[in-house]
C-alpha positions as CSV (number, residue, x, y, z in Angstrom):
1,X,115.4,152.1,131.2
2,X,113.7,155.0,132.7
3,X,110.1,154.3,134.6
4,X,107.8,155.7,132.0
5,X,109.3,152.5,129.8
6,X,107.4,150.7,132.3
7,X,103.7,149.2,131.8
8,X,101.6,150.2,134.2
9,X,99.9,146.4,134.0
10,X,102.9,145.0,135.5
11,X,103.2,144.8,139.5
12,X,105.1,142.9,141.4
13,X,104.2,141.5,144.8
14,X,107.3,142.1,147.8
15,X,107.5,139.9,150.7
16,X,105.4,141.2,153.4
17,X,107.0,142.1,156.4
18,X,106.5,139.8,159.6
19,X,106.2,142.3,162.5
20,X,104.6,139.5,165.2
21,X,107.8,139.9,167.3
22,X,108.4,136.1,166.6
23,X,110.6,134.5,163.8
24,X,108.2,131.8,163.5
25,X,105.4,133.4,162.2
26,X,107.7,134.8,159.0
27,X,105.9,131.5,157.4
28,X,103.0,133.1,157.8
29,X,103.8,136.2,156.1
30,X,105.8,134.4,153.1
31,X,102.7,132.3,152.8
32,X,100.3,135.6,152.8
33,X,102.7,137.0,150.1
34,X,102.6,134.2,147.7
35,X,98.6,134.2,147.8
36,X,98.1,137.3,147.3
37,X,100.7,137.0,144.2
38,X,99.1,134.2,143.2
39,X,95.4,135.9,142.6
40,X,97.3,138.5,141.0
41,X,98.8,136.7,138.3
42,X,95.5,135.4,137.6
43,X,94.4,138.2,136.3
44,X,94.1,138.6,132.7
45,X,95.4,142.3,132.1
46,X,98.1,142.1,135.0
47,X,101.8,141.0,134.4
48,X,103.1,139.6,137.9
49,X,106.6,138.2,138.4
50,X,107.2,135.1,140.2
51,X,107.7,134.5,143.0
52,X,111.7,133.7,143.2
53,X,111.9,137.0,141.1
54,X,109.9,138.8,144.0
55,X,111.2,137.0,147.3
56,X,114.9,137.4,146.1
57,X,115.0,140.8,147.8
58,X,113.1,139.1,151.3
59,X,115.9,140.8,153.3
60,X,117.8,143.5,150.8
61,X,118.0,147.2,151.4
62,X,117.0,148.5,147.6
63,X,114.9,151.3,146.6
64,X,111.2,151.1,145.2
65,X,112.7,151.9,141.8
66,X,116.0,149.7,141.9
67,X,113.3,146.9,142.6
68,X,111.2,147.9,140.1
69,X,113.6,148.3,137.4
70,X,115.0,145.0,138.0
71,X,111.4,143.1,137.9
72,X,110.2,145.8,135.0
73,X,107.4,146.5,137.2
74,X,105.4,150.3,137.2
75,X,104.4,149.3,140.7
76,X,104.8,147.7,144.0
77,X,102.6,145.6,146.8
78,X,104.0,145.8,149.9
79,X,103.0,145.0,153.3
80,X,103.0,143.6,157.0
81,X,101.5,141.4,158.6
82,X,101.2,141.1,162.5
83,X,100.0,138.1,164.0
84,X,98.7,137.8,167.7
85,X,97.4,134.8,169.0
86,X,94.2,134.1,167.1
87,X,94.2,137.8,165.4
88,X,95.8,139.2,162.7
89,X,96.6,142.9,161.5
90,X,97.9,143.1,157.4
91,X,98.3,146.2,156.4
92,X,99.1,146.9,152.1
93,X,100.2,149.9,149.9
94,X,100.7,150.3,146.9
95,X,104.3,152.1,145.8
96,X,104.5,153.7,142.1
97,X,107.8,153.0,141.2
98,X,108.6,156.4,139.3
99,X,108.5,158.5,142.6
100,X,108.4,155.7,145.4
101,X,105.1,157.3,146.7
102,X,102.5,155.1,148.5
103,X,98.5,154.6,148.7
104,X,97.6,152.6,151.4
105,X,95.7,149.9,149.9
106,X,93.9,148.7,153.1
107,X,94.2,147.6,156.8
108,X,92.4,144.1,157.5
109,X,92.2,143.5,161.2
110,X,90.1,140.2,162.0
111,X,90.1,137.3,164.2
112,X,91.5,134.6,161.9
113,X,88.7,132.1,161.8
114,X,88.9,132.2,158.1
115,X,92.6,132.8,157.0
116,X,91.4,131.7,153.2
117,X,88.3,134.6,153.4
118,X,91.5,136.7,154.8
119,X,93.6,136.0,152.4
120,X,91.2,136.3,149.6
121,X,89.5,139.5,150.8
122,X,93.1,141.3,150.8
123,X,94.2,140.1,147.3
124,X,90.9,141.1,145.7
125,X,91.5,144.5,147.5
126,X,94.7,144.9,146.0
127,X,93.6,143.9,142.5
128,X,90.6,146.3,142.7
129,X,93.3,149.6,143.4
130,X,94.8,147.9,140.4
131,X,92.7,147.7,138.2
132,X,90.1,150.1,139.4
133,X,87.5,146.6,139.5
134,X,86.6,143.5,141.1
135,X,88.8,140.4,140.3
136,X,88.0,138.4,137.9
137,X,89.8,135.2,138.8
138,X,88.5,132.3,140.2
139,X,89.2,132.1,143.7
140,X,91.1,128.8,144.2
141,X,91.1,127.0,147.9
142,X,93.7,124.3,148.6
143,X,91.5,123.3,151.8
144,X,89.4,124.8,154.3
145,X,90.9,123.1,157.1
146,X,93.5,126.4,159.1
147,X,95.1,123.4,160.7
148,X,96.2,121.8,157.1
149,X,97.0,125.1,156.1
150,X,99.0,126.1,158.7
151,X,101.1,123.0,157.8
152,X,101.0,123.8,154.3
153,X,102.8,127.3,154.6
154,X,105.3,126.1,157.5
155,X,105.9,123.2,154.3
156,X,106.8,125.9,152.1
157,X,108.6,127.9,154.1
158,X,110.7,125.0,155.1
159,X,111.3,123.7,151.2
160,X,112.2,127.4,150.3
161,X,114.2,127.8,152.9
162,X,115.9,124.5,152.1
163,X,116.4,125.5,148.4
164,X,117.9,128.8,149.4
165,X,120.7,126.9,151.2
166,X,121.8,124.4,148.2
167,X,121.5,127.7,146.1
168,X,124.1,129.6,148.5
169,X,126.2,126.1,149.2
């Protein structure tokens, strides 16, 4: 299957990279990752993989267009997030998977009083270089408490985590 088989609809969204210097914020990053995947796949005209699909190469040395072959993806969001105290730096680009070149969706470098406005102003960023307009999806909250949230992600990352391990065992 060569690239131009590819719709160029179809994106798939690749673990951000946790560059904090500290293993325990890679939670944070996972978590960032899935939201922004999330709000993708809510959008009508956009075909999104999963996310076991997209977090199964967290970790794997392949190429922008092995990846995207094996999701059937035209494109790919990646990023990093960096996480200092109470600020946070995420930085996204956007990789066509036909030549493995990258536009730089956006740097978002805020105090994180609002990790939900965060998370929500990056997503609709990335669906915007998408789609060439706004989101159209709702914009769904789980709560607006950081401190529940916080404990939400380090939840996930903990069941996923756990998951991985029966699936290797």
């Amino acid at each position: 299957m060569c690239s131009s088989d590819l719709d160029d609809r179809a994106v798939a969204v690749l673990p951000f990279a946790n560059l904090s210097g500290d293993r325990e914020q890679e939670y944070f990053a996972d978590g960032l990752t899935e939201e922004i995947l999330n709000t993708l796949s809510r959008e009508r005209d956009l075909r999104v993989p999963g996310r076991a699909s997209s977090f199964s190469f967290k970790g794997r040395s392949a190429s922008p267009r092995e990846i995207a072959q094996a999701l059937r993806v035209s494109r790919l969001v990646e990023g990093s997030v960096r996480k200092s105290g109470n600020r946070v730096r995420i930085s996204v680009t956007l990789t066509r998977a036909a030549d493995g070149f990258g536009e730089q969706v956006g740097t978002f470098d805020q105090e994180l009083t609002d990790i939900f406005a965060l998370q929500d102003t990056v997503a609709r960023a990335v669906v915007q270089r998408i789609t060439r307009r706004a989101s159209s999806a709702p914009t769904v909250t789980l709560t607006r408490n950081p401190e529940a949230y916080d404990a939400y992600l380090r939840g996930r990352a903990l069941q996923t985590r756990a998951a991985f391990n029966a699936a290797e065992a």
